[in-house]
DRENZARO-215323 format. One record per atom (N, C-alpha, C, O): residue in three letters; z, x, y. Coordinates in steps of 0.1 Angstrom, whole numbers, plus 5000, padded with zeros to 4 digits. Last residue first. Example, Ala and Ser with C-alpha at 12.3 -4.5 7.8 and 13.67 -1.06 7.14 Angstrom:
// DRENZARO-215323
SER507151284978SER507151374989SER507951295000SER508051345011ALA507851324943ALA507851234955ALA507851324967ALA508551424967
//
This chain:
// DRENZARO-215323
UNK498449544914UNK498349544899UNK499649474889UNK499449474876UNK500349604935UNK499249544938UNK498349514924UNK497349444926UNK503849464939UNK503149544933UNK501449434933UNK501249314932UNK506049394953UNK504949354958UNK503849434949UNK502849454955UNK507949534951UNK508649384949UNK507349334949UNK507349224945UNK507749814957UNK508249794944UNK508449594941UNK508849544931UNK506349804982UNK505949804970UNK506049784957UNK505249764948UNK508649744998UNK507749614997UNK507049674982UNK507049594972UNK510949865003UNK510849824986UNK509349734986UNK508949674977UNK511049885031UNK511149985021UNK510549955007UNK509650035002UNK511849575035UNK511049625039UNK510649775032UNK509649765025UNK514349585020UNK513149515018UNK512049555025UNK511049575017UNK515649775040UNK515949785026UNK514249685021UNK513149745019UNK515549625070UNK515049755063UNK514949775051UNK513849825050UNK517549405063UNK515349375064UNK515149535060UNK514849575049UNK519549505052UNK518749445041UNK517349395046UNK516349345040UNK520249575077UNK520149675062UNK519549625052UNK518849705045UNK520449345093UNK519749475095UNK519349525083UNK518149525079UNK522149185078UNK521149155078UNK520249235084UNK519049215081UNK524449445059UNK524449365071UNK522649305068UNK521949355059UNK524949375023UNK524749415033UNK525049335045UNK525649225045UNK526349424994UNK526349315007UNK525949385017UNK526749465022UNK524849574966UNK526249504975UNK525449444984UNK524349404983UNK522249754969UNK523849734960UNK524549674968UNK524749724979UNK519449504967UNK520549594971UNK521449614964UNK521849544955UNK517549404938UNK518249404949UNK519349494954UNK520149544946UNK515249274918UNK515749354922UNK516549324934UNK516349224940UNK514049104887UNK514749084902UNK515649234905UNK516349294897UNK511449034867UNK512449074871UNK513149044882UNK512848934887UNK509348814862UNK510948764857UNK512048844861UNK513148804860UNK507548814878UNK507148884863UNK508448834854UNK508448834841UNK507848734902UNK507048614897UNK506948704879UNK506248644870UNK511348834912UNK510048874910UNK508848734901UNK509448644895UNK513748724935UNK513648724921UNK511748774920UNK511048744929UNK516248954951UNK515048934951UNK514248924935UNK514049024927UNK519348814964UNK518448894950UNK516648834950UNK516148724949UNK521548894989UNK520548854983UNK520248884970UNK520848974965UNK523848865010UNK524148934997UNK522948854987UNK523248774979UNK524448935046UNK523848895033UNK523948915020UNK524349035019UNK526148925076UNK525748965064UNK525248895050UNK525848805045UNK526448785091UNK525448875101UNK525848935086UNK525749055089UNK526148425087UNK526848515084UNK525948635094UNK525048615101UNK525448165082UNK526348165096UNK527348345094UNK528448375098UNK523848185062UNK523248115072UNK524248165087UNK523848205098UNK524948275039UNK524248355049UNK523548295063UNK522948355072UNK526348045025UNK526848155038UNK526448255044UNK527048315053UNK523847965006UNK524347925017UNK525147985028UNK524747965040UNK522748304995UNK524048184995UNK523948135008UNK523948205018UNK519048374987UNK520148394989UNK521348245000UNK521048155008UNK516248534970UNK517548384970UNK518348454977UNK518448574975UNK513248534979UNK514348584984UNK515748474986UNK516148404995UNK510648544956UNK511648444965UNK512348534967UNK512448624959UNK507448624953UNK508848674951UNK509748564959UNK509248504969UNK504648514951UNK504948674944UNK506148674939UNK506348694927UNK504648184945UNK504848224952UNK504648404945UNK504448404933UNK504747924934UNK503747974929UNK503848104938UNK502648134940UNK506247674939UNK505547724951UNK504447824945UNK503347824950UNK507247664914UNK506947564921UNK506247594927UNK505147554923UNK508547964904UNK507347904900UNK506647774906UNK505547754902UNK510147974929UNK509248054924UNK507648024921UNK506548024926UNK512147724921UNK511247734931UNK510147834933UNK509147794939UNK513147824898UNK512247734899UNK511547724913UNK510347704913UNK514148084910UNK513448054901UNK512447974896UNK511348004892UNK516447954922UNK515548074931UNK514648074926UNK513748054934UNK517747794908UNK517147724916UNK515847794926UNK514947744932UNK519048014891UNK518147914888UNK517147814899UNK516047764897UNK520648164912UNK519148224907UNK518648104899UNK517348094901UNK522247994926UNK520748074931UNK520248074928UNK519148034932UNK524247814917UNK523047794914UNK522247884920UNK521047844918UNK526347894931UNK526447884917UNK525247864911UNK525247894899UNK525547934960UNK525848024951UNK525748024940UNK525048114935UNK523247684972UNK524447684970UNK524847854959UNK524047864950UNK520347884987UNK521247794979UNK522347804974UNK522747914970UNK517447925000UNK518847885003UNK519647814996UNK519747694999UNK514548084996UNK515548024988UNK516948034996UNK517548144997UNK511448225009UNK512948215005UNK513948114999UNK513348015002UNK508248424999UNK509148315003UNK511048315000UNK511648384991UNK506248614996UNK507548624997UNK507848505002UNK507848515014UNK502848694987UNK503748624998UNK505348624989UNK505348634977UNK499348854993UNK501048814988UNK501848764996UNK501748775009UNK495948884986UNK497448864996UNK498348844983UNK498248814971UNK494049024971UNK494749094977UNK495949034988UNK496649104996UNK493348714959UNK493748794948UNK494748904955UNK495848924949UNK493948464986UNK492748594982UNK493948664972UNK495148664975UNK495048144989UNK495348254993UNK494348404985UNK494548394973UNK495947874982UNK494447894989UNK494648054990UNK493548074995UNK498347864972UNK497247784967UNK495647824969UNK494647804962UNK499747954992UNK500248024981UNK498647984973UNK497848074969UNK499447725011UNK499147875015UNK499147944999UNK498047994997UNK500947564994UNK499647535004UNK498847685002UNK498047734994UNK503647664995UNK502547594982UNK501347604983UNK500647644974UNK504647695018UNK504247785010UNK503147725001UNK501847755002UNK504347405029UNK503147495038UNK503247675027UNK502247745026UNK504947135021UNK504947165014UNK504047315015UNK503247345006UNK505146865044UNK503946905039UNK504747095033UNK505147165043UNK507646645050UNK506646775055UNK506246785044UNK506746735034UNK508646325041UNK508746475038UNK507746525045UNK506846445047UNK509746075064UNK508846105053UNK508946295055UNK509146365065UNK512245835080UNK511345965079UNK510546005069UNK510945935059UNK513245635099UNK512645645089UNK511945795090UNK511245845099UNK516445585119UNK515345675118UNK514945655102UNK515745665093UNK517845295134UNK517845375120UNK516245435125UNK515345385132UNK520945235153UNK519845305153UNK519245325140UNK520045375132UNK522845005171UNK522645045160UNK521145145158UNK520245095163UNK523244975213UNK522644955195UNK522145045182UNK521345135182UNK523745165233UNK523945015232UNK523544955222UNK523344835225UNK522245365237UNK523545415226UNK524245275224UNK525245265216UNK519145475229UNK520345405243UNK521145405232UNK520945425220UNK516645725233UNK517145625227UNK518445555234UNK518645585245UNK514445785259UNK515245815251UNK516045725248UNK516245635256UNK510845855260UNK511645815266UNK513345835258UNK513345925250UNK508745805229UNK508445835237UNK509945755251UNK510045635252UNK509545945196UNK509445815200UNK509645835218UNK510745875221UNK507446165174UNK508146115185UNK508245985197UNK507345945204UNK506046045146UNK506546125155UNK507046085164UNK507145965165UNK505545825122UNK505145815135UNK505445875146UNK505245815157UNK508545955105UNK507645865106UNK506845745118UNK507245635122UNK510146245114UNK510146085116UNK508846005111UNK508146005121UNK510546485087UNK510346435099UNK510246285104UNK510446195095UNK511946695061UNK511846535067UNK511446575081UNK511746675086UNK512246935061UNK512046915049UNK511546765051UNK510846705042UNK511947255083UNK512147085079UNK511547055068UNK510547115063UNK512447545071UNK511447465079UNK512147355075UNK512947365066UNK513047835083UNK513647755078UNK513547625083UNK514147575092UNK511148155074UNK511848075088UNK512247955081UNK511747955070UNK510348365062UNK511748315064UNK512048255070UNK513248265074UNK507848455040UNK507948355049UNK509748305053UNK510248215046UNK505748675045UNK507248705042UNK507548595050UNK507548595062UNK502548785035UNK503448665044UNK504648685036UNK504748705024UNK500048985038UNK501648985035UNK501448895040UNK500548875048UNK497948985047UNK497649085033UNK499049035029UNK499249045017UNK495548825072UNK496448935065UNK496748965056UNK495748985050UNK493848715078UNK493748785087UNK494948915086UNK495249025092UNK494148425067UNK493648495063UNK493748685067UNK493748775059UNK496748355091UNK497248425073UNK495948475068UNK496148575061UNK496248195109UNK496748385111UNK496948435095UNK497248545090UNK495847935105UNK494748005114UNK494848175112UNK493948255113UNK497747875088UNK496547845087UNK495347895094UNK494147885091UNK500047895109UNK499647985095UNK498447985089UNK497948095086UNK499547745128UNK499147875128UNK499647945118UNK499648075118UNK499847495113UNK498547545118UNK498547665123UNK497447725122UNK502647515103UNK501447525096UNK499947525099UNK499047545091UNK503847485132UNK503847615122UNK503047595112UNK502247685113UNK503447215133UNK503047325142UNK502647485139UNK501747565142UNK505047055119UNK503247095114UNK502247165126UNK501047175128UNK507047155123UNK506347205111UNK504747205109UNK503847265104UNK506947265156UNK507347135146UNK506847225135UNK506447345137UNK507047485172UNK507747425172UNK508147335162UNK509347305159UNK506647905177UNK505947785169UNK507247645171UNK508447685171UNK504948165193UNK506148025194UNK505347945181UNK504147935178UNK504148495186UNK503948375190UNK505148295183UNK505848315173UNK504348865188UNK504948745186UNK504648605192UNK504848595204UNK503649125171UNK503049075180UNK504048895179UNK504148825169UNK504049495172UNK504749385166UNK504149275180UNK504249305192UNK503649755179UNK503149725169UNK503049525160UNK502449465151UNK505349805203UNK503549795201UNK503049795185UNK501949835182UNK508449545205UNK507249715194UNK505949665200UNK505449555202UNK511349435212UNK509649485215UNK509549575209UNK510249665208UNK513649265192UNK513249375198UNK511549405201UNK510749385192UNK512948865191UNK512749065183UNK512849155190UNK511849155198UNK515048655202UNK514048715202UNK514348875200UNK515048965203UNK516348425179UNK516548535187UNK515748575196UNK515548475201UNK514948045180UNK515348205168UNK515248305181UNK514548285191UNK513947835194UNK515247835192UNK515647995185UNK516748035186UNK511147805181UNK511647795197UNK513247835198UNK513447885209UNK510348065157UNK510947915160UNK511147925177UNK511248025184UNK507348245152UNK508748215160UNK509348105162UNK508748025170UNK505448495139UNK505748335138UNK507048285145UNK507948295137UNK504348775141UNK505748705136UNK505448595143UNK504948615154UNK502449025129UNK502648935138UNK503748815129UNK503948785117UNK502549425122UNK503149245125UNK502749115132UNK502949125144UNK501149665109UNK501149565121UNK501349445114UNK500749385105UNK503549925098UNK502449825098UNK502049715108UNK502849695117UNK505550085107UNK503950155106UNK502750035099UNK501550045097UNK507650035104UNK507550155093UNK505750155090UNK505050185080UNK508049895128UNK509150095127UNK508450115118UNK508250235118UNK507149685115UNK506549745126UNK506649855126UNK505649935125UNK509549625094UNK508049665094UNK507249715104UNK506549805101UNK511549555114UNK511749685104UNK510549715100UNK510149835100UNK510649305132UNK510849475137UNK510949595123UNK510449705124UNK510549165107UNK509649195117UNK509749325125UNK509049425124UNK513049115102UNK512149205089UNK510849255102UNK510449375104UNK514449085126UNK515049195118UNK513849235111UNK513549355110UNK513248815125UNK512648905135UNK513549055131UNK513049155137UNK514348695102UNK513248735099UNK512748815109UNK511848895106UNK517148725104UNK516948765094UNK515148765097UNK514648865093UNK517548535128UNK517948635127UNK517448755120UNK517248865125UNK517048305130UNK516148355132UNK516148495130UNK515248565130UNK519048085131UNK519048155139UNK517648275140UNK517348325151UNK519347765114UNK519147885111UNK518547955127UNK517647885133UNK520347485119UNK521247585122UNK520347725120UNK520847805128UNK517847255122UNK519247315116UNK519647425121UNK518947455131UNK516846895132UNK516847075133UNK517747175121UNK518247115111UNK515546665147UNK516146695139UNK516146845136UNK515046905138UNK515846565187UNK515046605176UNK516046655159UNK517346675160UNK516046485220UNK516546455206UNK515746555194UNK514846615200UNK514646345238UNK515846445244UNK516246495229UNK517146565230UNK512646225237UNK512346345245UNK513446415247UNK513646505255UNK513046195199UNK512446125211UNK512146215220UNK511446315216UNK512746345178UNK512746175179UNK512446125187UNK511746025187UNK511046645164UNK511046555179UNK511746395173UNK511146335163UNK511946885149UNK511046755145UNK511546655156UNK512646615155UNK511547235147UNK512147085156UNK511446995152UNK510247015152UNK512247515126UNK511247405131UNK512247305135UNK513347275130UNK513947815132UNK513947685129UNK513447605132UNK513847565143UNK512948145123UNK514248055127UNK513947905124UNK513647875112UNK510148365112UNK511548305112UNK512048185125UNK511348155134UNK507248475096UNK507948355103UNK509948355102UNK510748345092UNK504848705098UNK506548675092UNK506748555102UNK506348565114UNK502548905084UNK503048765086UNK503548715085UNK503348625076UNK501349205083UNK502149145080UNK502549015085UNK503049045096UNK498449455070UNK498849355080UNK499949225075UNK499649155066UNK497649735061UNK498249625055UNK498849575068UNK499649635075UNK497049995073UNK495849895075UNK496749785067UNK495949685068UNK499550085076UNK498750145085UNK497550055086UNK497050035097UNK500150135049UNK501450095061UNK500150055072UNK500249935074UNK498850095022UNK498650185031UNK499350115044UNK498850005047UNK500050094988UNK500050005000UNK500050095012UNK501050165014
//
């Protein structure tokens, strides 16, 4: 894997699904962990472009590292759709909505003088997608957030669901943590991973490092 002509495409923090104009449905993830992988690949001589929730950190500057906004999900799936042939990696960590409203956003804002119900229907399914349409020389990395007791099974099946290279499981408490304790499961059955717990610095660098060993081109 030549650092140098292999082009990378990272998404982190968190899609907004609009209800109205003051409102929207969201979660907690900070963005942290994927503008960390973003910058650590840049440092190690590849070119980046990173995907950005409206809400996620913002990455240290690199001339190497290129950054656009993304808002709804089905925001981010058009510029995945537009920026993914045009690369070789997707390391997808941002942490997309799973529901949106049915008939998007409801125009002015809701009043608090009556009962409310939101109908919503699932997003669109954008590793799978991508994973589906994608050239023999890409790869992709997706993630896994899940309860502890269940990681690696659920790391796994999702794997194979999404059809993915590698998932990156890791515990619910990484969400609100500046440390991680991952396992990267492989599509061959192995899994590799740090020793111990890192900080989320340590472990984009560390992954980033290993891309070949987690990413093999044969």
């Amino acid at each position: 894997m030549n650092n140098q002509t292999t082009r990378i495409l990272l998404t982190s923090g968190a899609t907004l699904e609009p209800l109205d104009d003051v409102r929207y449905l969201g979660n907690r993830s900070s963005g942290k962990l994927g503008t960390l992988l973003a910058y650590a690949a840049a440092c190690a001589g590849y070119e980046v472009t990173l995907l950005r929730g409206a809400q996620s950190i913002q990455p240290t500057a690199h001339p190497r590292l290129t950054v656009i906004p993304f808002s709804t999900a089905r925001d981010l799936r058009a510029k995945l759709v537009e920026h993914w042939p045009s690369h070789s990696i997707l390391i997808m960590a941002a942490a997309v909505a799973d529901f949106t409203p049915v008939g998007g956003q409801s125009h002015g804002k809701f009043m608090r003088d009556s009962a409310l119900t939101i109908t919503c229907t699932q997003t669109e399914d954008i590793v799978a997608e991508l994973a589906s349409s994608s050239r023999e020389d890409q790869r992709i990395i997706a993630f896994a957030l899940e309860e502890s007791t269940q990681l690696e099974e659920r790391g796994r099946a999702k794997l194979l669901r999404k059809k993915v290279d590698a998932i990156v499981a890791n515990p619910l408490e990484t969400m609100d943590s500046n440390e991680i304790d991952a396992v990267i499961l492989k599509k061959d059955g192995s899994s590799v991973s740090p020793e111990g717990i890192a900080t989320k610095a340590e472990f984009a660098h560390w992954l980033i490092l290993h891309l070949e060993e987690i990413l093999p081109t044969t």
